[in-house]
C-alpha positions as CSV (number, residue, x, y, z in Angstrom):
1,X,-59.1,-11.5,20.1
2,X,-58.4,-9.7,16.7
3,X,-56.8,-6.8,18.5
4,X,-54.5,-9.3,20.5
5,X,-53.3,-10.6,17.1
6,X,-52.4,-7.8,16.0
7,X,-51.0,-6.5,18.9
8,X,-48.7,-9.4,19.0
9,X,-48.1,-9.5,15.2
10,X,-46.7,-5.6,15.5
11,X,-44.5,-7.0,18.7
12,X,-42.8,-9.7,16.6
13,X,-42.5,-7.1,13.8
14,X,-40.6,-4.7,15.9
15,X,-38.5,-7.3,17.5
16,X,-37.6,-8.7,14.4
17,X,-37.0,-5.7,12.8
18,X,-33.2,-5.8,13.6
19,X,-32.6,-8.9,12.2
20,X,-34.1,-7.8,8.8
21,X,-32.1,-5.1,8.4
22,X,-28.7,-7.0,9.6
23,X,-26.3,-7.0,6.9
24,X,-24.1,-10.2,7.1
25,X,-20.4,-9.1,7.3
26,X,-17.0,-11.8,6.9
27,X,-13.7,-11.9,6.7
28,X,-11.4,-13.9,4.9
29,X,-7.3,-13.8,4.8
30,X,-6.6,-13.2,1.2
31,X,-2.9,-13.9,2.0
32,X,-3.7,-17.6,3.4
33,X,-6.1,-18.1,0.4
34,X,-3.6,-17.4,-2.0
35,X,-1.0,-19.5,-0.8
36,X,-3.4,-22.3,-0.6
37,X,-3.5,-22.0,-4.3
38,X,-1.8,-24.5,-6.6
39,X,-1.1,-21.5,-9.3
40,X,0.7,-19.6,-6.2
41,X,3.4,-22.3,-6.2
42,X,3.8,-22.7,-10.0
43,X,4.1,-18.6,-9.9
44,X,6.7,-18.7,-6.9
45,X,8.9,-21.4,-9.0
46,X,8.8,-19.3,-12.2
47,X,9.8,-16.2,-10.4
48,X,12.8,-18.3,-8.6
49,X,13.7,-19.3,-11.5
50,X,13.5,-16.2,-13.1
51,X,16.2,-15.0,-10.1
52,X,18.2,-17.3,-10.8
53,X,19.3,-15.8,-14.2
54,X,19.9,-12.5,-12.8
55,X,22.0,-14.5,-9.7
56,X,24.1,-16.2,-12.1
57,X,25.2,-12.9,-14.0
58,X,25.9,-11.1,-10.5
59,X,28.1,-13.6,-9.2
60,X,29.9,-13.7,-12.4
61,X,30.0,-9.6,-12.7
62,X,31.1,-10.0,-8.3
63,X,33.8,-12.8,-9.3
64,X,35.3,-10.1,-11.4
65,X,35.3,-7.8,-9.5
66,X,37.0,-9.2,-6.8
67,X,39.9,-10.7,-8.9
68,X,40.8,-7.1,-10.6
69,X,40.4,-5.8,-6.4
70,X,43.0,-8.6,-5.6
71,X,45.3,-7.7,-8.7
72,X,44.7,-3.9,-8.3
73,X,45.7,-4.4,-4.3
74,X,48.9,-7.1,-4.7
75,X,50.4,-4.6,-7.4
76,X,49.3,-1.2,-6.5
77,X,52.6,-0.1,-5.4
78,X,54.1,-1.1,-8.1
79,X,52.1,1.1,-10.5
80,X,52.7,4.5,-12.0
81,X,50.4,7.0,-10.5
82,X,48.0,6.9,-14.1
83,X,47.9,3.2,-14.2
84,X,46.8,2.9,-10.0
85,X,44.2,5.9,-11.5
86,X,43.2,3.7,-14.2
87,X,42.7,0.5,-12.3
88,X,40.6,2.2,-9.5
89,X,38.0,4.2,-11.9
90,X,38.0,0.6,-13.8
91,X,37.1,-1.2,-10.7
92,X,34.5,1.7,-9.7
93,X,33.1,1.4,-12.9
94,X,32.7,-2.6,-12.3
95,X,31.3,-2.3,-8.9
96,X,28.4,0.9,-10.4
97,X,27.9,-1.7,-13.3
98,X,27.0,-4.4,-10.5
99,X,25.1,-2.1,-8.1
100,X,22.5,-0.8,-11.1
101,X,22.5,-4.4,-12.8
102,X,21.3,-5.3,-9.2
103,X,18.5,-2.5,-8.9
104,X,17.2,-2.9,-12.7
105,X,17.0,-6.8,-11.8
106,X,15.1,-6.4,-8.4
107,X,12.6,-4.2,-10.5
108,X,12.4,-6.7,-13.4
109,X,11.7,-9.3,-10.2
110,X,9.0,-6.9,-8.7
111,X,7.6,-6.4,-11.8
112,X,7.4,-10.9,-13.1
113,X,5.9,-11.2,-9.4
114,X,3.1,-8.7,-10.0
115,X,2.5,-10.2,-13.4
116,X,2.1,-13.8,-12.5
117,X,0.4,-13.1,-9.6
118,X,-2.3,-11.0,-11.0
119,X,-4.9,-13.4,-12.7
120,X,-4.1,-15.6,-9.3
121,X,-5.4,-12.6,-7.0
122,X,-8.4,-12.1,-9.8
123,X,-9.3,-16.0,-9.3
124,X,-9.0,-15.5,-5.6
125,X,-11.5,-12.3,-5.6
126,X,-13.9,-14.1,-7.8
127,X,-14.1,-17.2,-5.6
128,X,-14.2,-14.7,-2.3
129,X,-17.2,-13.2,-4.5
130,X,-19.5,-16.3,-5.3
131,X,-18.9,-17.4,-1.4
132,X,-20.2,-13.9,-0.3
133,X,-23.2,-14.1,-2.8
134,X,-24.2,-17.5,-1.9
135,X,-23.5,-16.4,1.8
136,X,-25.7,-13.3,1.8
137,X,-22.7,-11.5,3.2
138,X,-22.5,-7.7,2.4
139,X,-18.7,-7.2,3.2
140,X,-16.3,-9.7,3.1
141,X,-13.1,-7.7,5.1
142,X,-9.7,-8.9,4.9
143,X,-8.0,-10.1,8.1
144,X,-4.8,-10.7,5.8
145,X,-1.7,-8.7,6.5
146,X,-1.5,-7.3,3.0
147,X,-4.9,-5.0,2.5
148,X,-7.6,-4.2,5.3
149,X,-9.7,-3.2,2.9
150,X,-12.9,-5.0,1.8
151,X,-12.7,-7.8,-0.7
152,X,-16.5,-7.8,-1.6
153,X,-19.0,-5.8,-1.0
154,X,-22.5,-4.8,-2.8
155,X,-22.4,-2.0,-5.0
156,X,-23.8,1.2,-2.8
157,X,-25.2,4.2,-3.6
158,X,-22.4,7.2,-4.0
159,X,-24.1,9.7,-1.8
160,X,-21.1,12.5,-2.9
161,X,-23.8,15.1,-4.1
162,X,-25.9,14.3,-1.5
163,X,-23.8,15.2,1.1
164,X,-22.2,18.2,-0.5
165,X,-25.7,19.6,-1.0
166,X,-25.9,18.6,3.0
167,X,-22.8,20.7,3.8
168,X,-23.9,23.8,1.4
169,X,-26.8,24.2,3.9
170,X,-24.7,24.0,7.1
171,X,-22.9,27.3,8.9
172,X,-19.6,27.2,8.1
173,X,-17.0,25.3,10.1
174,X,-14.5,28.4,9.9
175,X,-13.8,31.0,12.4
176,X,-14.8,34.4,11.7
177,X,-11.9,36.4,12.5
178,X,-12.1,40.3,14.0
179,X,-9.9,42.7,11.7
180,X,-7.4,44.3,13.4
181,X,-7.8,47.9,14.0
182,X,-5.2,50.3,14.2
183,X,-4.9,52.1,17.4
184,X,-3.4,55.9,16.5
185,X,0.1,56.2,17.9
186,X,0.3,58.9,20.8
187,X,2.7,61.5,20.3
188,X,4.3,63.8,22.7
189,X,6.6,63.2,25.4
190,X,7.5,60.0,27.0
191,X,6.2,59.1,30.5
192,X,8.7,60.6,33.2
193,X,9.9,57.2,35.0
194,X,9.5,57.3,38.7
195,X,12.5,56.6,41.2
């Protein structure tokens, strides 16, 4: 009777030797998370708002630019060839003025986005964290659009060394490659072609 106990208790032991060793894995969308998040709206007005500034001074800067256009097209043949010269590196001038004011402010705009929205992300990945600890997950994946990456996961071993060492001790993946040998050139007369 003792050996059927333990018989049985090794059974179970292998059989539930998978399930031991199962690491938990989840996934979460980041994305949807963060727009769930109050602070994501505050940050989304501030930024709009933020655009609006830089609208404001384009449409003024485009408003002028179009009424010298207008007056540069209505009296253009009128003008002395240096004044038409004038007007048109003027108006060239305006529209380069508009086209870097316009790059500068969609980097000032990338830049206020990434700033307000970093401690939001941080409070996102801290909450994704305590879920995955009191979950016993291992990996929490993202099924967002933005990142596939992992969110969470528990801090591994770096096996680097380990695997270098591993690859010191294997044949080498390259070719080996034959020298070429020069075969001596024949001298003497050329074969005679037959007809």
């Amino acid at each position: 009777m003792n050996t059927f106990k333990n018989i049985l208790f090794v059974a179970l032991f292998f059989a539930f030797l998978p399930f031991a060793n199962a690491q938990k894995i989840a996934h979460v969308s980041l994305d949807s998370i963060m727009a769930t998040m109050p602070e994501t709206k505050v940050a989304r007005d501030e930024v709009q708002n933020y655009l609006k500034g830089f609208e404001g001074e384009i449409l003024t800067m485009q408003t002028e630019l179009e009424t010298k256009y207008k007056d540069y097209l209505e009296k253009k043949e009128t003008m002395s060839q240096p004044v038409k010269d004038n007007k048109e590196a003027d108006i060239n001038q305006l529209q380069k003025r508009i086209d870097d004011f316009k790059a500068q402010a969609g980097q000032d705009i990338q830049r206020k986005q990434a700033e307000l929205g970093a401690p939001i992300l941080q409070k996102a990945k801290k909450a994704i964290e305590a879920v995955a600890r009191e979950g016993g997950y291992k990996y929490v994946l993202n099924a967002g659009t933005s990142n596939n990456g992992p969110l969470y996961s528990e801090p591994s071993d770096n096996i680097f060394d380990a695997v270098k060492k591993k690859l010191e001790s294997m044949p080498s993946a390259t070719p080996t490659v034959k020298p070429i040998t020069k075969q001596p050139l024949k001298t003497g007369n050329p074969p005679k072609k037959t007809k």
